[in-house]
C-alpha positions as CSV (number, residue, x, y, z in Angstrom):
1,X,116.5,106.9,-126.9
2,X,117.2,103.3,-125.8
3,X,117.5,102.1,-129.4
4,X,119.9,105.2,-130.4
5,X,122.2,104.1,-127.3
6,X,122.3,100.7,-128.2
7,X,123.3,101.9,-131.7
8,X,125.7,103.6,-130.4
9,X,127.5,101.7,-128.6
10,X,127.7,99.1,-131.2
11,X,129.1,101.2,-134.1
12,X,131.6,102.4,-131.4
13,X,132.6,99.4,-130.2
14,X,133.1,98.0,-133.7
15,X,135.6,101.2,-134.3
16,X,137.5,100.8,-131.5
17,X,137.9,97.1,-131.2
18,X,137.2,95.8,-134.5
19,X,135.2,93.3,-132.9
20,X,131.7,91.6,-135.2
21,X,128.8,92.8,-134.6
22,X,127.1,90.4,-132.7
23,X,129.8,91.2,-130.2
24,X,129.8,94.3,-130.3
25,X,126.0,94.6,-129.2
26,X,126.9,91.7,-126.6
27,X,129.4,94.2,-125.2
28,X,126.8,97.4,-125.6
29,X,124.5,95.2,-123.7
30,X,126.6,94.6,-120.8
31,X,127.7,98.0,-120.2
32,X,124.5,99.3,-120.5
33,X,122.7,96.6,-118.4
34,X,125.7,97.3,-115.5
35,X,126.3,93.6,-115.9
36,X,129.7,94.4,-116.9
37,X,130.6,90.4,-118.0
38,X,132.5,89.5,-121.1
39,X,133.9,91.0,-123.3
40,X,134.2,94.1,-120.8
41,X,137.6,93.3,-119.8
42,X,139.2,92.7,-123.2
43,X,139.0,96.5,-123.6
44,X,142.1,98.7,-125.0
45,X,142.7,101.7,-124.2
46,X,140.6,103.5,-126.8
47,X,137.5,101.1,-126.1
48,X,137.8,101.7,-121.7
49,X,137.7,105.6,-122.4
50,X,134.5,105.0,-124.8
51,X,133.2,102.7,-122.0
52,X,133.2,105.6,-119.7
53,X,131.0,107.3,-121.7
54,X,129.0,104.6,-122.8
55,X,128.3,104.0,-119.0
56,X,127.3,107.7,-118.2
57,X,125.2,107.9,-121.0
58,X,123.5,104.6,-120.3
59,X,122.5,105.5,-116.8
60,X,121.0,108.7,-117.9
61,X,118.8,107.0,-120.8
62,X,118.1,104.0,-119.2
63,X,117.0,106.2,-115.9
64,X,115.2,108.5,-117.7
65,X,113.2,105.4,-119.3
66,X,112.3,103.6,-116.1
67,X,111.5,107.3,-114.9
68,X,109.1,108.4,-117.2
69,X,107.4,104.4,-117.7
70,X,106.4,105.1,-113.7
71,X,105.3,108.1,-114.1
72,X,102.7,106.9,-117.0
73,X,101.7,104.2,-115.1
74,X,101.2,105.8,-111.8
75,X,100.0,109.1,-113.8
76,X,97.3,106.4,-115.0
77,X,96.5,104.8,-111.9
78,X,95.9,107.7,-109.8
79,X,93.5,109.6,-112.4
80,X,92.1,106.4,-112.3
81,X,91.5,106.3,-108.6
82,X,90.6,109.9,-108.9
83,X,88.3,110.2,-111.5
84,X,86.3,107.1,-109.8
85,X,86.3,109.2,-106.5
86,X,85.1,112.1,-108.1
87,X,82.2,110.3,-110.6
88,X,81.2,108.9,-107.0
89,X,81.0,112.4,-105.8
90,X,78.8,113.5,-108.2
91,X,76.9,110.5,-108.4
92,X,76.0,111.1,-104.7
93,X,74.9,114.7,-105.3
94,X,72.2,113.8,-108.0
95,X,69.1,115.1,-107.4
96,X,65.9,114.6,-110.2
97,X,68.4,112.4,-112.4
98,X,67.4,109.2,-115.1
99,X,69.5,106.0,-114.3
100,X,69.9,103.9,-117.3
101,X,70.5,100.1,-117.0
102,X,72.3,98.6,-119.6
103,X,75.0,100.5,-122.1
104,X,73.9,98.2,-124.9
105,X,73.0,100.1,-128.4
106,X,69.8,100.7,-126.4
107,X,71.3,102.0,-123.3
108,X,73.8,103.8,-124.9
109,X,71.2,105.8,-127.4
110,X,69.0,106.7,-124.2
111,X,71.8,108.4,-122.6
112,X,73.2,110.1,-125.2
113,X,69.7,111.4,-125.8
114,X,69.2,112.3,-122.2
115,X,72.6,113.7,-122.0
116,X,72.3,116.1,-125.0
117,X,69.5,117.8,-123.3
118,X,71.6,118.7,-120.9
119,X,69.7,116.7,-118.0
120,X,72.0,114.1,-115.7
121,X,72.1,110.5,-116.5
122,X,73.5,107.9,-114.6
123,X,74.8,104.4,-116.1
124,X,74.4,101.0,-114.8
125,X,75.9,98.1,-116.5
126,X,77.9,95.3,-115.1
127,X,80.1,94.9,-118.3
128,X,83.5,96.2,-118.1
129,X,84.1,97.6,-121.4
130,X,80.6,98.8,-122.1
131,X,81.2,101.0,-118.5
132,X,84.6,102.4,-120.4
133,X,82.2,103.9,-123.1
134,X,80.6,105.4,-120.4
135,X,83.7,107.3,-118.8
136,X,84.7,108.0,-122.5
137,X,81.6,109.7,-122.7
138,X,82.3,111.7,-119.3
139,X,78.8,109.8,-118.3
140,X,78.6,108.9,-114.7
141,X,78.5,105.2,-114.7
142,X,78.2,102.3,-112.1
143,X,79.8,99.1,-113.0
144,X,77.4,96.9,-111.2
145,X,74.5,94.5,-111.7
146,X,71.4,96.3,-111.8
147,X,69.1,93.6,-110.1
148,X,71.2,94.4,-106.5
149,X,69.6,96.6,-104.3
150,X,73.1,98.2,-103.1
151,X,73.9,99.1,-106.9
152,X,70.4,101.2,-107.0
153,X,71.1,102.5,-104.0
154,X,74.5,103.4,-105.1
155,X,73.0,105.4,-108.1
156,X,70.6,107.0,-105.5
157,X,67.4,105.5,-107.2
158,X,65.4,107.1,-104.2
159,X,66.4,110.8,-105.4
160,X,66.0,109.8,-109.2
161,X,63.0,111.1,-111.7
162,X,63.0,108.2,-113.8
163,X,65.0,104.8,-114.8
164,X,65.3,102.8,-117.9
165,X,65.7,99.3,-117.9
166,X,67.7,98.2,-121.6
167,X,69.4,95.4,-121.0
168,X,69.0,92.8,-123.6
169,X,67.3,89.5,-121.7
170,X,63.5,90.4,-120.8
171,X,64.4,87.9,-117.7
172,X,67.1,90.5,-116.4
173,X,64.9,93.6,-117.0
174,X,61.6,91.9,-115.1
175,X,64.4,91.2,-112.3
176,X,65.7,95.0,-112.3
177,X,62.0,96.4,-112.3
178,X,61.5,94.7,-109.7
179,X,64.3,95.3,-107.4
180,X,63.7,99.0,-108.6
181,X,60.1,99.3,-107.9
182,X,60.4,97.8,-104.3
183,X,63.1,100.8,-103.8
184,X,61.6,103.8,-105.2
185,X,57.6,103.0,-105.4
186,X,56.8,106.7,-107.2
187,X,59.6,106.3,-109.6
188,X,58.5,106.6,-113.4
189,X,60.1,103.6,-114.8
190,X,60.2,102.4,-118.7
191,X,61.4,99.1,-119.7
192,X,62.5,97.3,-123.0
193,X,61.1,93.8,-124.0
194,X,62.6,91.9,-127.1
195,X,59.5,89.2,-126.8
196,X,55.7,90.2,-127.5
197,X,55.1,88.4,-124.3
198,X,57.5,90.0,-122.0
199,X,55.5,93.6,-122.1
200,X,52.3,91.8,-119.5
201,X,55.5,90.8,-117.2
202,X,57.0,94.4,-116.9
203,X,54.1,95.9,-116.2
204,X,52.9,93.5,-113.7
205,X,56.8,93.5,-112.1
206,X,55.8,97.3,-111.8
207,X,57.0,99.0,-115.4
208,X,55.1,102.1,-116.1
209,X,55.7,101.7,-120.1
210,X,57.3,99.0,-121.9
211,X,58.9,99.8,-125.6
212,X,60.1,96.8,-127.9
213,X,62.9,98.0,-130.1
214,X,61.8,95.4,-133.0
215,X,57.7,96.9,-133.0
216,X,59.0,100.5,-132.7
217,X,61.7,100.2,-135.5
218,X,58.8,98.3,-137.5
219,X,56.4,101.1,-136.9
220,X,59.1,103.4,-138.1
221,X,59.8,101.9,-141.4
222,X,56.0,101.8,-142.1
223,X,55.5,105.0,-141.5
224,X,58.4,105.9,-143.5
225,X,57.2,104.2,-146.5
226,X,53.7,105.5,-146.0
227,X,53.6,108.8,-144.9
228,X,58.1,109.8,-145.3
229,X,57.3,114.1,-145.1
230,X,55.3,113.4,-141.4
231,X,57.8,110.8,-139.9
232,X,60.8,113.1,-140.8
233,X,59.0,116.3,-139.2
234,X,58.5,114.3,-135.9
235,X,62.0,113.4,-135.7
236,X,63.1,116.7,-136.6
237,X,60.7,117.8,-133.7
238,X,61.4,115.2,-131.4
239,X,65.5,115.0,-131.7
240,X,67.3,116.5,-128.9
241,X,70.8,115.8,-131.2
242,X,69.8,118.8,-133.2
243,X,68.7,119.5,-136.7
244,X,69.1,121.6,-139.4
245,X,65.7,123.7,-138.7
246,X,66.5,124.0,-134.5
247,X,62.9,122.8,-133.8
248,X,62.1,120.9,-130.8
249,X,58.9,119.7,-128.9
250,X,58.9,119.7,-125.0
251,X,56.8,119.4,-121.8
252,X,57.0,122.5,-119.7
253,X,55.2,121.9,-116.4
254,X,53.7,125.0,-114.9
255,X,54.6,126.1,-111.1
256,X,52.3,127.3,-108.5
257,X,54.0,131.2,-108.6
258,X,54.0,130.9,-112.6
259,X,53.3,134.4,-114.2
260,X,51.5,132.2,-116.5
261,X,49.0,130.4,-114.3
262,X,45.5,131.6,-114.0
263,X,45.2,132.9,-117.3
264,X,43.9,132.1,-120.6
265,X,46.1,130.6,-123.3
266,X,44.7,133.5,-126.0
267,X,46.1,136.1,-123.4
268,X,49.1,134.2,-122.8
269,X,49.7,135.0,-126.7
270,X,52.8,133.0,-126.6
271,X,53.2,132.3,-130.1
272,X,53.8,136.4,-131.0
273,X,55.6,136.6,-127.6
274,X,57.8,133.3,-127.8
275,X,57.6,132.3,-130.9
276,X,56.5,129.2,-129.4
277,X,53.3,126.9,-130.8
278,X,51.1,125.3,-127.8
279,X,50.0,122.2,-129.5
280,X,48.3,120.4,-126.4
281,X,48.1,121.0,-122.7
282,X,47.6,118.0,-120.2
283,X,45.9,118.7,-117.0
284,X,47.0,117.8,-113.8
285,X,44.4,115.0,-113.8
286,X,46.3,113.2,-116.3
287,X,43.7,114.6,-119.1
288,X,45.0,115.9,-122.6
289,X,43.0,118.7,-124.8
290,X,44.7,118.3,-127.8
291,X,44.9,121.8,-129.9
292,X,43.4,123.8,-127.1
293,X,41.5,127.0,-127.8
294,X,42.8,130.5,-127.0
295,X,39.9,130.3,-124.3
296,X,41.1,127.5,-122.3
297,X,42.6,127.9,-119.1
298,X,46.2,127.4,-117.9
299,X,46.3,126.4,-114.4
300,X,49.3,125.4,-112.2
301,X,50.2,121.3,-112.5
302,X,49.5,121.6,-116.2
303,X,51.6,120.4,-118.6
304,X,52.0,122.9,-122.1
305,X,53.0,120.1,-125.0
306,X,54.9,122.6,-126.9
307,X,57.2,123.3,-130.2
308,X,59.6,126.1,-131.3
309,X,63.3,126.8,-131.3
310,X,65.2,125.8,-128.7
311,X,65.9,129.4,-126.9
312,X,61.9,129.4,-127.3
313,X,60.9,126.5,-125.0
314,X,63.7,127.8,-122.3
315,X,62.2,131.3,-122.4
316,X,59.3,129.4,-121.8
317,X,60.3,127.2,-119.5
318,X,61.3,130.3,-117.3
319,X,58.2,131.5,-117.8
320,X,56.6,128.8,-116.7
321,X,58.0,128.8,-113.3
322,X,58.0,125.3,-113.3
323,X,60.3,122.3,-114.1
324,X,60.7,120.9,-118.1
C-alpha cells in the first residue's frame, strides 16, 4: 500500500505539473512524509486540489502501516511473554516427568522419542537456538545451564522419574550428573560419553547407565550386516515413532490392587485375551525369567516385558493396575 501511494502520487504529480520524475517523487515524498518542504508551494491549482487528496490518503496508509507494524511486534512480544509464563506453568506442575539435558541430535532424538509416547519431557539446554527447536516442537524447555542447581530445580528434578544427560563434552555431562545426583539421590539417570574412558567417570559421578552414540551406532551396523531380518524386528518393536506393522514392546509394572496379581501367567491367558505376548517378567528383586512358563507367578512389583499392538499393551497396562 505504501508503494502504490508513492506511485501515485508520482504519476499524478507528473500530470498535473509536468514536473520529472525525480521531482515528482521528491514532492510525493514530502507530502506524504508531512514534511511539506519544496516543491510543495510551486503547486497550481490542479496539483493543490490533488495534494488534498494525496495528504488524506497518505495519513490513512501511512497510519494504517505504523498501526498494524505495532501490532505484530507487540502481538509477538506478548505471546512471547505468555507462552514463557505458561511453559513455566506447566513445567511446575510436572509430576513423574524425564528432563533431557542437551537439544543436540542426541537430545533432540530422546525427546522426540519420549514425547511420541505420550509421556512429558522437559528440555534443558543453554543454547538459544537449539531451545527454539524446543518451543517449535511445543516441548517444555529451560534455557539454562544444566550443571546449576537452580536450573534443575527449575525443571523440578526432585519430582522427575528420570534424566538424560546428552550434551556433547563428557566434562559437561560428569558435571550435570553430578549436580543432579546430589539433588535427587533416587533419580534413574543415563548419560552419554563420546570417549571409551568417560563411561568409569559417569558412573562414579553417580550415572546409573552410560550409552556412547559411536559403540551403539557401531553395534548397529554390525548387526545389520550380520543378522539385517533380527535388527529390523527390534526396531520395529522397539520404535515408539510407529511402524508399518503397529508392534511395540513395553514394561507394564503391576500394582498392589492389580486384578492381575496373585495369579499364574497360564491363567492370566493374556495372549487369547489381549492379544498381547509376555516375553519376560522381572521380579521386584531386580531378577529377570526370561520366557516364563504359564506356571510362573505374577506378583505385585513385577515388571511384564511385553509385545503387541499398541491398544494391546494399554489394555494391559489398565489391567495391570500399575504404572507403564
Amino acid at each position: 500500500m505504501v508503494v502504490a501511494l508513492l506511485v501515485v502520487g508520482t504519476v499524478g504529480f507528473r500530470i498535473t505539473e509536468h514536473w520529472g520524475w525525480f521531482k515528482c517523487l521528491y514532492a510525493t515524498l514530502m507530502t506524504v512524509s508531512t514534511i511539506g518542504a519544496e516543491p510543495e508551494n510551486q503547486l497550481s491549482g490542479t496539483g493543490q486540489y490533488f495534494n488534498v487528496v494525496l495528504i488524506l490518503l497518505g495519513l490513512g496508509v501511512i497510519g494504517y502501516a505504523i498501526g498494524m507494524l505495532t501490532h505484530g511486534v507487540i502481538q509477538s512480544e506478548l505471546g512471547r511473554f505468555f507462552g514463557r509464563r505458561r511453559m513455566k506453568r506447566e513445567i511446575s506442575n510436572l509430576h513423574g516427568h524425564f528432563i533431557v539435558c542437551g537439544a543436540g541430535r542426541v537430545g533432540r532424538r530422546i525427546a522426540a522419542e519420549v514425547s511420541a509416547r505420550r509421556l512429558p519431557v522437559v528440555i534443558v539446554d543453554r543454547d538459544p537456538n537449539r531451545a527454539h527447536w524446543a518451543e517449535e516442537q511445543n516441548l517444555p524447555v529451560i534455557l539454562g545451564d544444566a550443571t546449576n542447581e537452580a536450573v534443575l530445580r527449575e525443571a523440578r528434578i526432585e519430582q522427575a522419574r528420570a534424566l538424560a544427560s546428552a550434551v556433547t563434552t563428557d566434562a559437561q555431562n560428569v558435571y550435570i550428573v553430578l549436580t543432579a545426583r546430589s539433588q535427587a539421590p533416587g533419580l534413574f539417570i543415563v548419560a552419554r560419553a563420546s570417549e571409551e574412558n568417560a563411561e568409569s567417570k559417569l558412573l562414579k559421578a553417580g550415572a546409573n547407565l552410560v550409552v556412547s552414540p559411536y559403540l551403539y551406532a557401531g553395534q548397529r551396523m554390525a548387526r545389520l550386516m550380520t543378522r539385517p531380518h533380527v535388527q529390523r524386528f527390534i526396531d520395529l518393536a522397539l520404535s515408539s515413532l510407529g511402524n508399518e506393522l503397529d508392534l511395540q514392546m513395553e514394561e507394564v509394572s503391576i500394582g498392589q490392587r492389580s486384578r492381575l496379581a496373585g495369579i499364574r501367567l497360564g491363567e492370566a491367558d493374556l495372549r487369547n485375551r489381549l492379544g498381547v505376548l509376555v516375553l519376560a517378567i522381572r521380579r521386584k528383586t531386580g531378577q529377570i525369567e526370561f520366557n516364563p512358563a504359564s506356571e510362573d507367578l505374577i506378583e505385585p512389583g513385577d515388571f511384564l516385558i511385553a509385545m503387541g499392538e499398541t491398544q494391546a499393551l494399554k489394555n494391559l497396562e489398565s489391567l495391570a493396575g500399575g504404572e507403564s
